[in-house]
C-alpha positions, 0 to 999 in steps of 0.5 A, a space after each residue: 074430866 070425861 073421856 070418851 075411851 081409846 082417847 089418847 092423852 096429850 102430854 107436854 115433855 114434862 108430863 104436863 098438859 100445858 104448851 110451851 111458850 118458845 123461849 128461843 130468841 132466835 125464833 122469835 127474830 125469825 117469826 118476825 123476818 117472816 112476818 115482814 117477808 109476808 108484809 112485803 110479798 102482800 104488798 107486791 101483790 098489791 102493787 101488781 094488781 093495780 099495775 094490772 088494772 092500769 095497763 087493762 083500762 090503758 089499753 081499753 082507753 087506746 082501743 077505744 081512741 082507735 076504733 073512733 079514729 078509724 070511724 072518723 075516717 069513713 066518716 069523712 070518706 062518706 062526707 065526699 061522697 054526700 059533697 059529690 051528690 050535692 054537686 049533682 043535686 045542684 046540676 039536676 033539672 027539677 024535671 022529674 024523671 027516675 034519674 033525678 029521684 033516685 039521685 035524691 033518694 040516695 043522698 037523702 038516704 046518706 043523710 039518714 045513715 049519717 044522721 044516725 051516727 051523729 053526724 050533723 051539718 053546721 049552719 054557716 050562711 049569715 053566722 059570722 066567722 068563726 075560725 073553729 067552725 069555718 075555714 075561709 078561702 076567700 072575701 066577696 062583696 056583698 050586702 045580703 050580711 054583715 061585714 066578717 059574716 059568712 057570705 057563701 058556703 063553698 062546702 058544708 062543715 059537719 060535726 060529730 056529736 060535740 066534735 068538729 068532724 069537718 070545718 065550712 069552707 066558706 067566703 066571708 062579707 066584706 
């Protein structure tokens, strides 16, 4: 053996150089409880990490479901509006004066703006009744479609992206 100098040498108790093996069964008990307590603090700490990672995508989830309900409704305040230009349309002459192109510039305007947050209108005229997409207020009689069709559009039902923003109110054939 080769020693660098001014190297202590180590020394058991006895003067050998070997380790102790500890002997104690007190402190092998001992050893052992520790090593439960850690399993069982390591699976605490498991088991609050998941709790955290549950309750941050909750409250991403309840977030997100917020923010689109708060959307739904001004999106259903801008459906009025368009509703009240619509109406304003259908009493405009085909005169063109700046009144009436403006009117028209402005609602094909809301369209757009609509449009581009997946807002589409349904289709009812012609289509038969469908009481998910319509919300019939009444009968007429006619023959221009087929008996349980729809005969007249009272208002235009819209969807958004694959939900039913609002139904048609419609009048159904007899």
């Amino acid at each position: 053996m080769h020693l660098k100098p001014n190297t202590p040498i180590r020394r058991g108790v006895n003067g050998s150089n070997k380790k102790r093996k500890n002997r104690d069964p007190r402190r092998a008990i001992g050893n052992r409880t520790a090593q439960e307590e850690v399993a069982r603090e390591h699976d605490m700490y498991l088991r609050a990490l998941a709790d955290y990672e549950n309750y941050r995508r909750r409250v991403e989830r309840e977030r997100a479901t917020a923010a689109r309900s708060g959307k739904r409704e001004i999106l259903l305040s801008l459906l009025e509006v368009l509703d009240g230009f619509d109406r304003a349309l259908q009493h405009i002459s085909d005169d063109p004066s700046s009144v009436s192109d403006g009117v028209q510039a402005l609602h094909r305007k809301l369209l757009g703006l609509l449009k581009e947050q997946g807002v589409t209108p349904l289709n009812s005229l012609g289509e038969p009744f469908n009481p998910e997409l319509h919300d019939a207020i009444g009968s007429v009689q006619s023959e221009e479609v087929e008996p349980g069709a729809v005969a007249e559009e009272v208002q235009r039902g819209y969807r958004w992206g694959d939900d039913l923003l609002r139904p048609a109110r419609v009048r159904v054939a007899l």
